[in-house]
C-alpha positions in Angstrom: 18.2 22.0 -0.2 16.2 19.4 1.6 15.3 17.9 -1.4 14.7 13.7 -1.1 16.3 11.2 -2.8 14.6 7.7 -3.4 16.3 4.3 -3.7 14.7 0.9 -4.5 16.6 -2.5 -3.9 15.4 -5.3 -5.1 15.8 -8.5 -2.7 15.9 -12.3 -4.1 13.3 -13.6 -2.6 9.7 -13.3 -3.3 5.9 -14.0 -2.1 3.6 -16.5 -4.1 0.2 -15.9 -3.7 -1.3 -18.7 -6.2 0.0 -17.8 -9.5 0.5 -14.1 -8.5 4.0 -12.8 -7.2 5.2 -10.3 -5.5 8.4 -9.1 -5.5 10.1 -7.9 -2.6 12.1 -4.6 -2.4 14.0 -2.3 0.3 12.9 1.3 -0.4 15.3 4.0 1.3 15.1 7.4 1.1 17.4 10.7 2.6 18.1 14.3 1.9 20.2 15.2 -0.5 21.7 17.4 2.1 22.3 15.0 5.0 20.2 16.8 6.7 17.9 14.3 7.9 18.4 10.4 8.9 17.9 7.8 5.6 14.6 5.7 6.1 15.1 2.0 4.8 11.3 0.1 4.8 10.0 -3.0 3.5 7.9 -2.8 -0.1 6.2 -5.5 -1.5 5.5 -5.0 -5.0 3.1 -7.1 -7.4 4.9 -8.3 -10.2 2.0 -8.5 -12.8 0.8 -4.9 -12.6 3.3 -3.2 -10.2 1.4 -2.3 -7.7 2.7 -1.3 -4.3 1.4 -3.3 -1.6 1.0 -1.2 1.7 1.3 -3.3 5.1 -1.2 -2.2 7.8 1.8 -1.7 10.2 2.9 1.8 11.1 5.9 3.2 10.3 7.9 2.6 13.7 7.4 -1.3 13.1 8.1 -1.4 9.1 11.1 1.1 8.9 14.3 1.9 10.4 15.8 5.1 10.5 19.7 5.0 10.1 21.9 8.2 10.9 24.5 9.3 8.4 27.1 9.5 11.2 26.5 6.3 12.1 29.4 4.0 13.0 29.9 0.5 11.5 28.4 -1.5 14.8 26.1 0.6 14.9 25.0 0.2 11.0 25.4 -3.8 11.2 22.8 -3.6 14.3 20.4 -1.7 12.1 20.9 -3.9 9.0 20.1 -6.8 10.9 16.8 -4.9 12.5 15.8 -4.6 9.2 15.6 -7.8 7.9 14.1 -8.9 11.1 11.3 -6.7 9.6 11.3 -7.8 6.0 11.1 -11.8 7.6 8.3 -10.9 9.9 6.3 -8.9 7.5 6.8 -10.9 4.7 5.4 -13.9 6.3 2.5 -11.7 7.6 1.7 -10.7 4.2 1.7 -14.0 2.4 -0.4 -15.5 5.1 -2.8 -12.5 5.1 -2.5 -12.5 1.0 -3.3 -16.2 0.8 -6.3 -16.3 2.8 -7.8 -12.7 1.3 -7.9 -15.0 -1.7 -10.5 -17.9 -0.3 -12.5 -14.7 0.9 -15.7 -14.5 -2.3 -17.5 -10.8 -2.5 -19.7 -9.9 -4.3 -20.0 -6.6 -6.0 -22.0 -4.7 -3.3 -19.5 -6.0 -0.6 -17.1 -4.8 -3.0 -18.0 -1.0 -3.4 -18.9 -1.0 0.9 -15.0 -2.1 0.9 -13.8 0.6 -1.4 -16.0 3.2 0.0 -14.3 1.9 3.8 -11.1 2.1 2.3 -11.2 5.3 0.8 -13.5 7.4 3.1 -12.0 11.1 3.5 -10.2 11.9 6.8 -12.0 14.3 9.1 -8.8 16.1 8.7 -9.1 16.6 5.1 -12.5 18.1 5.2 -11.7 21.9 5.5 -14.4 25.0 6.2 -15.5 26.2 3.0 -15.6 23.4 1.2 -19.1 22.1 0.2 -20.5 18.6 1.1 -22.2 18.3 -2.3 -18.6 19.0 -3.7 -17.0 16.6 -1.7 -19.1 13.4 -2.1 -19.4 14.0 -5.9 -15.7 13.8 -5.5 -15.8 10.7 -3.3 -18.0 9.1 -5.6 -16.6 9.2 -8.7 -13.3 7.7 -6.7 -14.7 4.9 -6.1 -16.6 4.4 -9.3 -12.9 4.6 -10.8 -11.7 2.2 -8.4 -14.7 -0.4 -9.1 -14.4 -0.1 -12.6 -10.6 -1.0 -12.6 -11.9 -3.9 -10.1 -14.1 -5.3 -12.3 -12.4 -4.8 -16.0 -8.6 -4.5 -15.9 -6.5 -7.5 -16.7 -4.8 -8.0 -13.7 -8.2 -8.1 -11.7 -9.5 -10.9 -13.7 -6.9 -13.7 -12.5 -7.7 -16.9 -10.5 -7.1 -14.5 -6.8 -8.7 -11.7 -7.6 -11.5 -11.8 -9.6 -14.5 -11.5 -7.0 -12.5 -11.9 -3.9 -11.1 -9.7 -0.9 -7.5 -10.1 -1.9 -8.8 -8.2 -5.4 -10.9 -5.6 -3.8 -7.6 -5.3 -1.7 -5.3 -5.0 -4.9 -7.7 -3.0 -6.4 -6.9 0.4 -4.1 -3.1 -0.1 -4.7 -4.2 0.0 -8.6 -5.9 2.8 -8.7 -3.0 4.7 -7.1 -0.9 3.2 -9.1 -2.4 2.9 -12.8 -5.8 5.0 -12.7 -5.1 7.9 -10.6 -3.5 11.0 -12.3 -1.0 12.9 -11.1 0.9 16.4 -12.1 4.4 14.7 -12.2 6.3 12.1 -11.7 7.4 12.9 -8.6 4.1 14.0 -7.0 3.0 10.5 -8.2 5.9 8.7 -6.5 5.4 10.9 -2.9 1.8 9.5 -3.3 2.7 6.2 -3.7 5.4 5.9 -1.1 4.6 8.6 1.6 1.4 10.4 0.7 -2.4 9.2 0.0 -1.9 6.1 -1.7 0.4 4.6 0.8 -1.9 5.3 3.8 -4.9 4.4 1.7 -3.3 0.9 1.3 -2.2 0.4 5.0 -6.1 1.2 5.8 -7.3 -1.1 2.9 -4.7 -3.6 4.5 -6.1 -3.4 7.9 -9.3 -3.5 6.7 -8.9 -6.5 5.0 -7.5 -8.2 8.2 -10.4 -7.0 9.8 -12.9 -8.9 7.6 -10.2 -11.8 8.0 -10.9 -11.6 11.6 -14.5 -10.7 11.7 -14.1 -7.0 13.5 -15.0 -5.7 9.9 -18.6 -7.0 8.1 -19.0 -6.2 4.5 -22.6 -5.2 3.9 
């Protein structure tokens, strides 16, 4: 009872980035039980190692709750709010995307981004747990996450090798091809609602903020 039920739908159109695409999807989810309101969003998805691309946007301005007893003017109302969203954020993105890609890093920018990115919440540190624990913890995070910068495939193109748009991509990989998980439905609550979607909308943000100078890579 309660349980959630995920839906992806794939739209037509897509974001070019250079030669990198990204597709772009709708991603609902509901109860199975009806118990609680479906949730559409906006999910951008690179094509050439399907990685989930996180907007830096919170969740009131990138989703739309719709009620199941929702009548049909109602429903058309929402439908059109949420490709208002997919329009605006999608143009967001590929401008954001595209100029992350001019952006040249080198590698010590690139682990001070990753270490930004991925620094634990004051809320996850709990009493008991040791700071020598945690850090070693931290640390071998982002070693992961720099070595998939710097050797996989899909890091090595023309927009990502040595640039903020790969550091960027880089999070969303690990999440999505490094990191592992228990099942295959604890790694799709990460992905979508959990850790790796709110580590991307920070690594998002962050990379807007180096866009706009508020952030300085060391």
């Amino acid at each position: 009872v309660g349980e959630r039920i995920f839906i992806t739908a794939k739209l037509p159109s897509h974001i070019k980035v250079g030669k990198d695409v990204i597709d772009q999807y709708l991603y609902l989810t509901s109860t199975h039980d009806g118990s609680g309101s479906i949730k559409a969003a906006f999910t951008p998805v690179r094509i050439v190692c399907n990685n989930t691309l996180q907007m830096a946007l919170g969740d009131s301005k990138r989703m739309v709750r719709i009620r199941h007893t929702m009548n049909a003017v109602d429903a058309i109302k929402q439908a059109h709010k949420l490709m208002g969203i997919v329009a605006a954020q999608a143009d967001i993105m590929k401008q954001a995307l595209q100029r992350m890609t001019t952006v040249k890093i080198t590698d010590a920018k690139l682990r001070h981004f990753i270490e930004l990115a991925m620094h634990p919440e004051r809320e996850q540190i709990t009493k008991g747990v040791y700071e020598e624990e945690y850090s070693s913890k931290f640390i071998n995070t982002v070693d992961d996450i720099i070595a998939y910068a710097l050797s996989n495939p899909t890091q090595q193109t023309a927009e990502t090798k040595g640039t903020l748009y790969g550091a960027y991509n880089a999070i969303s990989g690990y999440f999505q091809n490094v990191k592992e998980y228990g099942s295959p439905e604890e790694k799709l609550d990460t992905l979508t609602v959990g850790t790796g979607a709110k580590k991307g909308q920070h690594a998002m943000a962050m990379a807007i903020g180096v866009l706009t100078n508020k952030i300085k890579l060391q």
